[in-house]
N, C-alpha and C positions, 0 to 999 in steps of 0.2 A: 504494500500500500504506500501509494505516493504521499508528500506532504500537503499537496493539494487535497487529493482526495481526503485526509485526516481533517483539515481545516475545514471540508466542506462536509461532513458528517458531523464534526461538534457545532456548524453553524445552524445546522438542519436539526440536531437534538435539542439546541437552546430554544429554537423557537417552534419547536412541538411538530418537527417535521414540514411544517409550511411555510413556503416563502413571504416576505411580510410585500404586499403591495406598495410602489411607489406615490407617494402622495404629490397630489398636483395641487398645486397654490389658484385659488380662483379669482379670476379678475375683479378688482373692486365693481366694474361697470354690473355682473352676477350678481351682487349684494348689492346695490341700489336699484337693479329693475326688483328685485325681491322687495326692496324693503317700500318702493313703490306701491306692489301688488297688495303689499299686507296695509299700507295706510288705505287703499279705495275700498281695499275690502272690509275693515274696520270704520270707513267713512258709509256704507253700503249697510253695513250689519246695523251700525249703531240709528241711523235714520229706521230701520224695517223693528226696531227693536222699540226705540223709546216713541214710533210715530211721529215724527218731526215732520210738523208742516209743511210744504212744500215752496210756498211764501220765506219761510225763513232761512230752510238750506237742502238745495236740489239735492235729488240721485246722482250716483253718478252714472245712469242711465240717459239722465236728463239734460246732465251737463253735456255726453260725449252726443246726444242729436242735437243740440242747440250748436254745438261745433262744428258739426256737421254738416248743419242746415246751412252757418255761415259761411264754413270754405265751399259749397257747392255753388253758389253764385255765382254770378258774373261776376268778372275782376272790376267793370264800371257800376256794378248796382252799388246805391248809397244804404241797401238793407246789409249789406253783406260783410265780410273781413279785411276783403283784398286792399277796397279803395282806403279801405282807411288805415290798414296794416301800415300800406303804402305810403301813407302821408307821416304817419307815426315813425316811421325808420326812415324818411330824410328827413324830420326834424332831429330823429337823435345823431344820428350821423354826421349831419352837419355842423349840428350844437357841438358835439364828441369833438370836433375835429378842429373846432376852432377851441374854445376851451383850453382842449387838452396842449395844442400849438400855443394860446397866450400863455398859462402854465408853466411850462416847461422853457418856452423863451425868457418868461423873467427869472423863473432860478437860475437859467445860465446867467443872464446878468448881474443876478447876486450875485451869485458864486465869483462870477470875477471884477465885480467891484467891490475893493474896500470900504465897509461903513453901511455902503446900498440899502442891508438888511437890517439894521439899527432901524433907519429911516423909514422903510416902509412897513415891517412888520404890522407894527399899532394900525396902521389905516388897513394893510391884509384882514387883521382877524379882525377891528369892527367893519368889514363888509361883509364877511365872512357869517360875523356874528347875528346878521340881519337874516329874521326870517325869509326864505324866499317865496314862500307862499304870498306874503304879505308885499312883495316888489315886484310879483306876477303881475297884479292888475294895474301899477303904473306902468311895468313895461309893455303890457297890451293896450296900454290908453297910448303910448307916445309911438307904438310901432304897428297897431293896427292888430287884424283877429287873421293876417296872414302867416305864413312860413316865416317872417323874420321873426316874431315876438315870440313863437317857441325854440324858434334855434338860440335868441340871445340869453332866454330863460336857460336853456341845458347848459350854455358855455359858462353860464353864472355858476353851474351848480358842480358841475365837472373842473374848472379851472385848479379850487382848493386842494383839491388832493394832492391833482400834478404837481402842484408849486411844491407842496408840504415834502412832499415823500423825493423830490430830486432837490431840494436842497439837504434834505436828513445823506438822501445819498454823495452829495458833492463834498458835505459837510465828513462822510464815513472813509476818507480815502487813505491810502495807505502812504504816510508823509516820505518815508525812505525812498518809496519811490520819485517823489517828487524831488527832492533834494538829488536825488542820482541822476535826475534830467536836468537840472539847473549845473551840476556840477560838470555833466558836458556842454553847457551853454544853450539848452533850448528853452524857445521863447515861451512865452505865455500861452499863445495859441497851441504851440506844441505838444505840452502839458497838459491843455487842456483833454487834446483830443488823442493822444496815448495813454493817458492816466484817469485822469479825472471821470471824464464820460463815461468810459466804459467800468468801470468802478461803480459807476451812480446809476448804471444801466439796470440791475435787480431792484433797485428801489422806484424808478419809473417805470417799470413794468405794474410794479405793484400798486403803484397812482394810479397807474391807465387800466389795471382791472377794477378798482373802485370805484372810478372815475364812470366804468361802464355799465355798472350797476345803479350811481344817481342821475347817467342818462334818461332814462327809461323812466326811471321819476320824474324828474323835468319836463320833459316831454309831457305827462301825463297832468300833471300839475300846471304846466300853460290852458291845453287844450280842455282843464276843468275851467278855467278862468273866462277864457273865451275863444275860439275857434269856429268854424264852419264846418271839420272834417278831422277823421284821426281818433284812434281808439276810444281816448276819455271822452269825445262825443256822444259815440257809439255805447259805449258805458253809461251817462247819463240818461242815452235814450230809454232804454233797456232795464234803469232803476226805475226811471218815472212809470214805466209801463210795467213792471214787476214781474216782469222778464226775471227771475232772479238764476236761471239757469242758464242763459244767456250771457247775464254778467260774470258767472263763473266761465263761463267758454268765454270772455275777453280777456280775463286775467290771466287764462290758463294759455292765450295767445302771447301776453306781453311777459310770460315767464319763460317761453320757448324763444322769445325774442333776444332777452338777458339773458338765458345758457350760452345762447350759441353767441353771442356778441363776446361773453367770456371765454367760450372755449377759441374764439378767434384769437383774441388776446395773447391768452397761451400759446395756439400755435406759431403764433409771429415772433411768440419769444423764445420758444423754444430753438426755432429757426436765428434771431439775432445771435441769443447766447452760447451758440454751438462751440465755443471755449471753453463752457463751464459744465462737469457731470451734469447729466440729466435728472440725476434725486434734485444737487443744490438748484438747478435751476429750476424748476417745479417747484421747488420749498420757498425761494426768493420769492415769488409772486405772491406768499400770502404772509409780509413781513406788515 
């Protein structure tokens, strides 16, 4: 008898003759459509259980044909999703986009000027500090119930982060390095953009996925204010009329709207940060 064969009969006796099966790790995505299943089903159970009105909080029978009913439209009917999906994701998109661009253009101007941020912080955080609900309906008196008064709403709301989270990043850099670029004589611009940036890059990712999530508020929160078109319309219509299954199939639209705006996010940074393991980059995002 070989030494293998010895080895593989005392492994075969330890474990009672049978081999133990290889265990597979299951994807997180496994346990979130699970843990999905088990809230509609517990949302389903508890309405057939305690008889919950139907007025107060649909099936989820009710919600998925009132979803239904909405994506089945025409993309121009004003009963439907599309048109107003449609209006609703270029106000956030454009709001996002500017925002998140004034944001991040002024932290880089802190960051490279002395003093800058002494000076402006006090007036960032009282504007900051002002509700925006409450500057929703001057910026709809001074800019009309079109697409500019919700894009200027979202940039108000989105801006904060960006600023916050890339100066914490400009602020996190590693000074060695900087000294070791000064010590070969590179200029400020040089620095900036070997060192700096990209150091402060896991901290603006992490602006711009928060940033994507009070999009979607903004937006929703102008077009309660005033609008002609665009989900929180379509939500109000759908309250007043007690629709209340209806309003669940909008909400249930503008949170597939904020996934996937967030999963965009990630992927874009997944793709920038392709320098850094893919755990720390994943983990940066939710600093």
């Amino acid at each position: 008898m070989t030494d293998i064969q010895g080895t593989r009969m005392a492994i075969g006796a330890i474990d009672g003759g049978k081999a133990r099966p290889a265990r597979r790790a299951r994807s997180p995505k496994v346990y979130s459509a699970l843990l999905l299943v088990a809230v509609l089903g517990l949302w389903e159970g508890a309405i057939r259980l305690l008889d919950v009105p139907q007025f107060l909080i649909p099936s989820v029978g009710d919600v998925a044909v009132a979803l239904w009913r909405g994506l089945a439209t025409s993309p121009l009917a004003r009963d439907g999703f599309w048109l107003h999906s449609g209006v609703t994701l270029a106000e956030i998109i454009l709001g996002y986009i500017a925002g998140c661009s004034f944001g991040l253009a002024l932290g880089v101007a802190i960051s490279q000027t002395p003093g800058l941020e002494a000076v402006l912080r006090p007036y960032v955080v009282a504007f900051q500090s002002v509700p925006k609900v409450a500057v929703a309906p001057i910026i709809v008196l001074w800019l009309g119930f079109g697409l500019a008064s919700k894009v200027a709403i979202v940039a108000l709301i989105t801006f904060f982060p960006v600023l916050i989270t890339s100066l914490a990043g400009f602020n996190a850099i590693d000074l060695e390095r900087v000294e070791l670029l000064r010590s070969l004589s590179a200029t400020r611009w040089q620095i900036f953009t070997k060192v700096k940036f990209p150091s402060a890059l896991p901290y603006i990712f992490a602006g711009l996925d928060m940033a994507a999530a009070f999009a979607v508020v903004g937006a929703i929160v102008g077009e309660f204010v005033g609008a002609q078109s665009g989900l929180g319309v379509l939500l109000l219509q759908l309250d007043s009329a007690m629709d209340i299954g209806g309003s669940f199939a909008v909400l249930i639209v503008l949170s597939l709207m904020g996934i996937a705006f967030s999963f965009l996010i990630r992927a874009v940074q997944l793709r920038v940060l392709y320098w850094m393991p893919s755990e720390d980059a994943q983990r940066s995002i939710n600093l």
